[in-house]
C-alpha positions in Angstrom: 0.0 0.0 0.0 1.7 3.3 -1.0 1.5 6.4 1.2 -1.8 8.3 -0.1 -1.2 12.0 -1.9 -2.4 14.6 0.7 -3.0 18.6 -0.1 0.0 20.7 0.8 -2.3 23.3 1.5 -5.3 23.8 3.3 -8.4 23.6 2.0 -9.4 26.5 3.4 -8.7 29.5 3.0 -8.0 28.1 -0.7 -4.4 27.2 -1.5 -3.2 29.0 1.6 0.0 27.3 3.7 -0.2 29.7 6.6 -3.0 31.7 8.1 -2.5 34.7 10.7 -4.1 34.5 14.3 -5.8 37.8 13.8 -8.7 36.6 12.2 -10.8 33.4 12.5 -11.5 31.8 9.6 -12.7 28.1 10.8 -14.2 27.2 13.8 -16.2 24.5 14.9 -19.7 23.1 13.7 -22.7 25.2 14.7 -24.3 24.2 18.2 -27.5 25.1 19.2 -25.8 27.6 21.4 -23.9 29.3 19.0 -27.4 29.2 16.8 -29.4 31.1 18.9 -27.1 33.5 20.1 -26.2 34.2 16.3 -29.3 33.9 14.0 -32.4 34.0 16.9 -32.0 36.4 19.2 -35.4 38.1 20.4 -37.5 35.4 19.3 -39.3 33.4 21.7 -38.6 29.5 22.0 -41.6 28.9 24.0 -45.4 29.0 22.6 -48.3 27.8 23.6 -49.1 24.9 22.3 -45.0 23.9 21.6 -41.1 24.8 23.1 -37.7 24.2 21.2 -35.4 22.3 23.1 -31.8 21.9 22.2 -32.7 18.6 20.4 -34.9 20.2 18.0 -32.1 23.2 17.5 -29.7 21.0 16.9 -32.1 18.4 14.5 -32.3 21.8 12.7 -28.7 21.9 12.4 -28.2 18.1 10.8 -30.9 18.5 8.6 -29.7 21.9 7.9 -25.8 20.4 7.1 -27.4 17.7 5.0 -29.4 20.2 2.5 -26.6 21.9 2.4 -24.2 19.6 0.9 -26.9 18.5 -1.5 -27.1 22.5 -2.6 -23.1 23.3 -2.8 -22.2 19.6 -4.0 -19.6 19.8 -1.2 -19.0 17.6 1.6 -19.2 19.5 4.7 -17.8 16.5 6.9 -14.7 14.7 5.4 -16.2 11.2 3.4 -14.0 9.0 2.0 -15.5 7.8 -1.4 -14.1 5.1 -4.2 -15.3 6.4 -7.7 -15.1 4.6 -11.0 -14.0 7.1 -13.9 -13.6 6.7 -17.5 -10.4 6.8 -19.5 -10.2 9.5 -22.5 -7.7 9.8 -24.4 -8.2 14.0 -24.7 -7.8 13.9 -20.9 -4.9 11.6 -20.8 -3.0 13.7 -23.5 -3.3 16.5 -21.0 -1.8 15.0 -18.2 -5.0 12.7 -17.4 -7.0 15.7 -16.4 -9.4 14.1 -14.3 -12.1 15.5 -12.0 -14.1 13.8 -8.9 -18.0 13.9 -8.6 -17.3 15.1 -5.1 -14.8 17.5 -3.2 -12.9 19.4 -2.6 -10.2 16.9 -2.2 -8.5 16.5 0.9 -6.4 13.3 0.2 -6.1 10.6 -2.7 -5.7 7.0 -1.3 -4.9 5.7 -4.4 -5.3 6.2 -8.5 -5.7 2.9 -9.8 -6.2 1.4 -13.0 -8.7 -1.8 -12.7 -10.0 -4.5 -15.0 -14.0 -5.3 -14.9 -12.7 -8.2 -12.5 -11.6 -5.7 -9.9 -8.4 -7.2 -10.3 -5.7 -4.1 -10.1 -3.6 -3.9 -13.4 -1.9 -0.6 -12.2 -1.2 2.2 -9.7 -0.5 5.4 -10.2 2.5 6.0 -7.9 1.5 9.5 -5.4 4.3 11.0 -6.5 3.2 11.9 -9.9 -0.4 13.2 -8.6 -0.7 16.7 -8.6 -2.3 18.2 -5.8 -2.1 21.9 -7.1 -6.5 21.9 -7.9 -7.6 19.4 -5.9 -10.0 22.7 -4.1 -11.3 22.4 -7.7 -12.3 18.5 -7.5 -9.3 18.6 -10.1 -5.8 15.5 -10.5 -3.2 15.8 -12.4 -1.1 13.1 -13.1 2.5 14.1 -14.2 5.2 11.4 -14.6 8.2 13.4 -15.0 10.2 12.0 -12.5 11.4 9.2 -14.4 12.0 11.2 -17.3 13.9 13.2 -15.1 16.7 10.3 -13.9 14.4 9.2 -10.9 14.7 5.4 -11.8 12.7 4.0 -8.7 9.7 4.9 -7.0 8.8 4.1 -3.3 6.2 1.5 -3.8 6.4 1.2 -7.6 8.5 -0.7 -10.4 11.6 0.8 -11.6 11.0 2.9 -14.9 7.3 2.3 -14.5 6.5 5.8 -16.3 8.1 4.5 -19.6 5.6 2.0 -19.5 2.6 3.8 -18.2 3.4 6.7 -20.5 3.5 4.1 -24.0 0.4 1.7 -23.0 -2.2 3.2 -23.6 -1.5 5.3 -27.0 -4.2 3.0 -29.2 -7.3 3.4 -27.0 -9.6 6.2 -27.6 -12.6 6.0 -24.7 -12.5 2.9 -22.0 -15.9 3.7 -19.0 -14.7 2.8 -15.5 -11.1 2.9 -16.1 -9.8 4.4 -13.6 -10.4 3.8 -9.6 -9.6 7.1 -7.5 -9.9 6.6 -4.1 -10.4 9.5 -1.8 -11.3 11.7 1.2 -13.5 15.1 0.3 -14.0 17.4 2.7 -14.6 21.3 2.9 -12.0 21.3 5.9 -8.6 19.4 7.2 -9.0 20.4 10.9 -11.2 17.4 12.6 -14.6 18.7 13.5 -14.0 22.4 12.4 -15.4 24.2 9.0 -14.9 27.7 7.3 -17.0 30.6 9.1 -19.1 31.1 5.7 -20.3 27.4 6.4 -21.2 28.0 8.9 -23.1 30.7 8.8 -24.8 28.6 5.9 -25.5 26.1 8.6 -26.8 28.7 10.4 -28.9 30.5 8.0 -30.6 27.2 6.8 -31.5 25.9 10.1 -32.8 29.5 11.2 -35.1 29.8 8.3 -36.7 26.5 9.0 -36.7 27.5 13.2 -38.8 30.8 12.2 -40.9 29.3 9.6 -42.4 26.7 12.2 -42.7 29.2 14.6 -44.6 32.0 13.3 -47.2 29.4 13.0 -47.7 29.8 16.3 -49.3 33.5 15.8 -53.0 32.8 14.6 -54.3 36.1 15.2 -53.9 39.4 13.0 -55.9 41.4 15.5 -56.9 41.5 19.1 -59.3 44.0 20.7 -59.7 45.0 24.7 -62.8 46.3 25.4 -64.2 47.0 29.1 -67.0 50.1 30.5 -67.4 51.6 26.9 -63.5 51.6 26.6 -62.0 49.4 23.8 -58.2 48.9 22.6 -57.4 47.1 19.2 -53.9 46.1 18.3 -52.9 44.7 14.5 -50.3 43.0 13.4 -48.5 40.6 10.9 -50.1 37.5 12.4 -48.4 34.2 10.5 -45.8 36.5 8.2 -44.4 37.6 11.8 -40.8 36.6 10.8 -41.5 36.8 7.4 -39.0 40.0 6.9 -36.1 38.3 8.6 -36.3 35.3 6.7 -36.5 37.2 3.7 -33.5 39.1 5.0 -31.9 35.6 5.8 -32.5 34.2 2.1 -30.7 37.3 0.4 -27.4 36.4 2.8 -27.7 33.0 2.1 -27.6 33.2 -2.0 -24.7 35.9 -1.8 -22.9 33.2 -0.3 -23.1 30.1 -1.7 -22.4 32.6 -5.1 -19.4 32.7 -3.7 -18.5 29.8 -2.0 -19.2 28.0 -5.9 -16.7 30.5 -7.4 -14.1 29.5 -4.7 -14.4 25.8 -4.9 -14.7 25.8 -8.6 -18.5 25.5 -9.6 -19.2 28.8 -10.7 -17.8 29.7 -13.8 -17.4 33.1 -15.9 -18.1 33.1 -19.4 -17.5 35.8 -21.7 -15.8 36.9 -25.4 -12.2 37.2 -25.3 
């Protein structure tokens, strides 16, 4: 088993190698805490009929993490995932430009090549992955060591990238020809995401939290009246929260704008 190919950087902030103290950038998961003190402040947990305890905050906040990565196509928790991918001879002329379904890409376990019998007929030693775009989903495989006067490989058969390189020159298109195994993540500190995650989290499960609760405010009027006096209040009934969450939503799609630019899946298009 060779040693897997792990990003030199961190995920987050992209392509960064050292970060400052000043400024926090990723902290842990949202609590329920953390939740309320952010997103609900001044709005009553307790109604008459109902009362949100920390399990239904934090319900809010795994449901919330699971839409989520449905939404941005990013894992918020690291998964490791084997994925089958086809062989094109456009993509191997270019370095075998190859892209995962998921990421970004914290760490490739291994880049094999495998027969229909699962049987493995080659891998792809980790020195010749590039981890430059893995934010981007994106490998690279460049075998220039050999070329280079680097006869052996840790793990791998000397000259292998002659062979490797010459192999494969008559085949055009080949489904499920490669293997890449791999962990995807949105973070490499255990238990921890970026702050714009979080306040995703946050957002989401917020919006769900006010939506069940404004339910709880049937009437649009109420009137007082006692010895020919009478009082009458009005007010916004069921759509009590409905300007916060409307205020919430408008956060919420400048950000995942521009969380998809920064992991790659957002793209600009224009004349050159």
């Amino acid at each position: 088993m060779l040693d897997p190919k792990t990003n030199p950087n961190m995920s987050y902030p992209v392509r960064a190698r050292v970060t400052g103290c000043s400024l926090t950038r990723v902290e842990p998961v949202m609590s329920p805490t953390v939740l309320q003190r952010r997103f609900l402040k001044n709005i009553p947990t307790k109604f008459q009929f109902d009362e949100f305890t920390a399990e239904d905050f934090q319900d809010h906040i795994m449901r919330a993490i699971n839409d989520l990565e449905i939404d941005l196509n990013l894992d918020i928790y690291p998964v490791q995932r084997a994925e089958k991918v086809a062989f094109s001879r456009s993509e191997y002329k270019n370095f075998i430009h190859l892209h995962t379904v998921r990421g970004p890409i914290l760490e490739i376990e291994s880049l094999i090549i495998r027969s229909a019998d699962e049987e493995n007929l080659y891998q792809i030693p980790p020195e010749w992955i590039d981890p430059g775009n893995f934010h981007y989903r994106q490998l690279n495989v460049i075998p220039l060591l050999a070329a280079y006067g680097l006869n052996t490989l840790k793990g791998s058969v000397t000259n292998a990238g002659i062979t490797f390189l010459t192999v494969l020159e008559g085949l055009t298109w080949v489904p499920s020809y490669w293997e890449i195994k791999y962990t995807s993540g949105v973070c490499s500190k255990k238990g921890q995401v970026p702050v714009s995650i979080n306040e995703l989290i946050g957002i989401y499960a917020a919006k769900e939290i006010l939506s069940q609760a404004q339910t709880a405010y049937t009437k649009n009027s109420v009137s007082i009246g006692q010895d020919g006096l009478s009082q009458s209040t009005s007010g916004p009934g069921v759509q009590v929260f409905a300007k916060r969450i409307e205020e919430l939503e408008r956060k919420e799609e400048r950000i995942k704008g521009s969380l998809k630019k920064i992991f790659g899946q957002k793209f600009i298009m224009g004349w050159l």
